[in-house]
C-alpha positions, 0 to 999 in steps of 0.5 A, spaced: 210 165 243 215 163 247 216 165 254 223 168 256 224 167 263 230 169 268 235 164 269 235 162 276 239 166 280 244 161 284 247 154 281 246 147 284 252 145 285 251 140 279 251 146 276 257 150 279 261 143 277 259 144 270 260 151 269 266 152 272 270 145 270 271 143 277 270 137 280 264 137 286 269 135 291 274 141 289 268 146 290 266 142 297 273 143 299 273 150 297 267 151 301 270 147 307 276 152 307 271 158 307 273 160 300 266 159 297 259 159 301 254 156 300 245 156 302 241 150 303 234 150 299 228 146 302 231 140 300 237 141 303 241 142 297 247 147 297 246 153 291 251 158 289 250 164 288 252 166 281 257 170 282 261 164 286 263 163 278 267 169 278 270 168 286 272 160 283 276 163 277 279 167 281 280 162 286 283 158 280 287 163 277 291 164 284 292 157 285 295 158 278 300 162 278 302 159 286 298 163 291 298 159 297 290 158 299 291 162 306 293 167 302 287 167 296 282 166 302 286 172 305 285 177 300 277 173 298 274 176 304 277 184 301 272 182 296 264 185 297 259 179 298 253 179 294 257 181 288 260 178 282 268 180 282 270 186 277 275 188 274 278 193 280 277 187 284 282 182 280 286 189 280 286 190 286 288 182 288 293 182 283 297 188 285 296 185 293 300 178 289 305 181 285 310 182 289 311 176 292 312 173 285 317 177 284 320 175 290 319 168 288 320 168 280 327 171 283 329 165 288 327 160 282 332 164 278 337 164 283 337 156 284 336 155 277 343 159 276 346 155 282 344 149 280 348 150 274 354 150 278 352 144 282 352 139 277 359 141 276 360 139 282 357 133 282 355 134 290 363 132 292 363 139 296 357 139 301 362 145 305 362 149 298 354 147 295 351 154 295 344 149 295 346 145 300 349 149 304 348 156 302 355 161 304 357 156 308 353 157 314 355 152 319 362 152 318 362 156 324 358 149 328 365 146 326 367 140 323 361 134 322 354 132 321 350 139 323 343 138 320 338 136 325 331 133 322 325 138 324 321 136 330 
């Protein structure tokens, strides 16, 4: 008769590569930045708990759709430790994103649509390209080069 025993509760990370599709020096990097944490057994060898799978694929599907990682690791420390994320949770970090998406897709639209018009114009009117210039902010600078390079 077969002996049915409990998986080990945390993942080598081995383990945690394999299962999430990521490589060992993303879940490293991810580690570095505090959005993973790690314990060290009595070798020495970090182990995850189970639930990092969870934290990564939020993680992954944040990065997706464009949320910086300062703001995914933001919104990860709102997360229980010790726990596997639920559904309340992504809920709860979706609706905290959502807005700013909406911002973003509407300024992607707004390029999109001016860019449009700039093909037309072939960039002969730097004064009136609403991407380069945009409402002719600098007409009030006068004539001549106005940029200047970020320090």
């Amino acid at each position: 008769m077969k002996k049915h025993t409990q998986p080990a509760r945390d993942l080598s990370v081995g383990e945690l590569a394999r299962r999430s599709g990521l490589a060992v020096s993303a879940l490293h990097f991810y580690e570095s930045k505090g959005l993973i944490g790690s314990t060290r057994n009595a070798g020495n060898q970090r182990r995850y708990p189970r639930e990092t799978l969870r934290r990564v694929a939020v993680i992954k599907v944040a990065q997706r759709v464009g949320i910086p990682l300062a703001e995914i690791s933001a919104a990860l420390e709102s997360l229980p430790q010790g726990r596997t994320p639920n559904a309340g949770d992504w809920a709860a970090l979706s609706a905290r994103w959502r807005a700013d998406l909406d911002q973003r897709i509407a300024k992607l639209q707004l390029l999109r649509d001016q860019l449009d018009g700039c093909i037309g114009c072939g960039c002969l009117s730097l004064d009136d390209c609403p991407l380069r210039n945009p409402g002719d902010q600098l007409a009030a600078e006068g004539p001549g080069a106005h940029w200047q390079a970020a320090e």
